[in-house]
C-alpha positions, -999 to +999 in steps of 0.1 A: -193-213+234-164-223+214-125-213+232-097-208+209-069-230+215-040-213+227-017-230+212-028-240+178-033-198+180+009-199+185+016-224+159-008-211+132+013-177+142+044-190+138+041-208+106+024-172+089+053-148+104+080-178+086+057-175+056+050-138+053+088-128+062+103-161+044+127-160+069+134-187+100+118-172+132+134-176+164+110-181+192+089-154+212+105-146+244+087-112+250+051-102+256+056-081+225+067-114+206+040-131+216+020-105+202+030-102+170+032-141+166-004-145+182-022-116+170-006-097+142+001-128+127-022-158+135-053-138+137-044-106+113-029-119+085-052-147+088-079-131+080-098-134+049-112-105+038-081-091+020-063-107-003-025-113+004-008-091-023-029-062-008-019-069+026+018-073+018+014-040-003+001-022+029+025-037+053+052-026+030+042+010+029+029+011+063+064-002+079+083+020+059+065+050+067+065+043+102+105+040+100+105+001+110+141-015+107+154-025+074+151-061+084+110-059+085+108-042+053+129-069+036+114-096+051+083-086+037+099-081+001+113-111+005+079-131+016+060-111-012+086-123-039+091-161-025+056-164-024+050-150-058+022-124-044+042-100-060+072-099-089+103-083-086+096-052-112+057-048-093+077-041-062+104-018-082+069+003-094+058+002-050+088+020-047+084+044-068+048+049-060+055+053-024+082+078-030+052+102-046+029+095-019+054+092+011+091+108+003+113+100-022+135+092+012+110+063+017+107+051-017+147+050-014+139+030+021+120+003-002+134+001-031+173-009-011+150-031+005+137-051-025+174-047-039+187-069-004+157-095-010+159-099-048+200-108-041+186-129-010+166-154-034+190-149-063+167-137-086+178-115-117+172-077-122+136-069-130+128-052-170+113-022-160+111+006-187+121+042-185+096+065-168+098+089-198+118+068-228+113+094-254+105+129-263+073+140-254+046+173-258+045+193-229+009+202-233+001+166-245+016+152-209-003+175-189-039+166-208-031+130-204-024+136-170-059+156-158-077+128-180-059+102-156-064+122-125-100+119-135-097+085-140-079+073-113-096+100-081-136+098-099-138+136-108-118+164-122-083+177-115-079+215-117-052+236-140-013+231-132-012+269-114+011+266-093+050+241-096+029+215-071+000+212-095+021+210-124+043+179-110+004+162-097-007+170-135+024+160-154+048+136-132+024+117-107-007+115-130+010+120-163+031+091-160+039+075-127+000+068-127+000+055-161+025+025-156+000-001-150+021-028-173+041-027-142+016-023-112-025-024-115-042+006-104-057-017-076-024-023-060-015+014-064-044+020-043-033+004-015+000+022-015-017+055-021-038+047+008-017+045+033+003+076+019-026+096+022-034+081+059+001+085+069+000+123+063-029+132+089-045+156+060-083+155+061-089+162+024-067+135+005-075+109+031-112+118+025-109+117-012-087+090-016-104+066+006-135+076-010-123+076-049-110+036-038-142+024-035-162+050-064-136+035-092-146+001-079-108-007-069-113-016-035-148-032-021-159-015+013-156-046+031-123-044+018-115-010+031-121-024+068-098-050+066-072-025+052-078+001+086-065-028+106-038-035+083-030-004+083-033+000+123-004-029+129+020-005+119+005+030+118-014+027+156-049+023+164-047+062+175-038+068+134-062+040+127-091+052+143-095+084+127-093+064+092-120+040+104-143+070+107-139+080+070-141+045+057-174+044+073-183+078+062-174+078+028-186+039+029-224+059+029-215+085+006-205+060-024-235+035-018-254+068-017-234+080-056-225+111-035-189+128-040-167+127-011-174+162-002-206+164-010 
């Protein structure tokens, strides 16, 4: 049996939390230090089964929707954008996906946050087009919208009813959706994702998890590496109860079953 060398374990940690953060790192002092240099770092981020535009993408919604300081959220902005994992209008499009899926009082959270790390690396202001540049058909945006509901979740949306299904059918699938010159549908997932986890509701973390993997976004291998990604900042209490329906609805795709069937 091989042992894992604790200190190469350290260094490999160090030199990932000064990549991912882009930021000098002062040395770990605490047990909780040492822990996020020597696990969350050397041996999470490590990890190969998720590429690193996904991780940063998770680890960006996940921190700001468990209220992490400022400093994190930016440090990962700023990692994502020095690194080129992700451009500068890719993470103006996060923050306004995250605002749909987690509070426009979070997608404010990220979006100051990408403001403070674009002015950190001196880079200019991103070109990103108006959500709604011109006039538009009512009736027009809310067919376009079901059709990319369908699209997007594997089977139909229902009729806007209601002032909630009418924003899902017009705003969040009628355009936010739609923007994929600014963000790919796969990195929307991952945001989505941990949206839907975040909220603790059985049927859109069911669906959502399960339309990831139907629409051939996200591989199920995949999905596992994104629970614990999604545990670092979430909790392995949170994290465990998504596990369960990755496995689950792991089956029911591989089977061609819907996720409530």
């Amino acid at each position: 049996m091989s042992l894992m060398d604790h200190k190469a374990r350290s260094e490999r940690g160090q030199a990932l939390q000064v990549e991912v953060c882009a930021e000098v790192v002062a040395a770990a002092t605490t047990p909780f230090e040492e822990s996020l240099r020597d696990f969350v770092y050397a041996e999470v981020w490590s990890r190969p089964g998720l590429d690193r535009r996904a991780r940063y993408l998770v680890s960006l919604a996940g921190a700001v929707l468990a209220g992490a300081d400022a400093e994190l959220v930016e440090g990962y902005a700023r990692g994502a954008l020095k690194g080129g994992h992700l451009s500068l209008r890719e993470l103006r499009e996060a923050a306004l996906h995250l605002a749909v899926y987690g509070g426009w009082s979070r997608g404010r959270q990220l979006d100051r946050a990408v403001t403070a790390a674009a002015g950190a690396l001196g880079l200019p202001a991103a070109d990103c087009p108006a959500i709604r540049g011109e006039d538009w058909d009512p009736e027009a945006r809310t067919r376009e919208g079901m059709a990319e509901f369908t699209s997007v979740m594997t089977f139909p949306g229902g009729p806007s009813a209601t002032p909630y299904l009418e924003a899902i059918n017009n705003f969040v699938f009628g355009e936010m959706w739609q923007r994929y010159d600014g963000l790919d549908q796969r990195s929307r997932r991952w945001i989505t994702l941990v949206g839907v986890c975040e909220s603790s509701t059985e049927t859109p973390i069911k669906s959502h998890i399960h339309a990831a993997m139907a629409s051939g976004n996200c591989k199920p291998d995949e999905m596992q590496e994104f629970v614990l990604q999604y545990g670092i900042h979430a909790g392995w209490p949170k994290a465990s109860i998504v596990q369960s329906v990755v496995i689950e609805m792991s089956r029911k795709v591989a089977d061609g079953l819907p996720w409530n069937g």
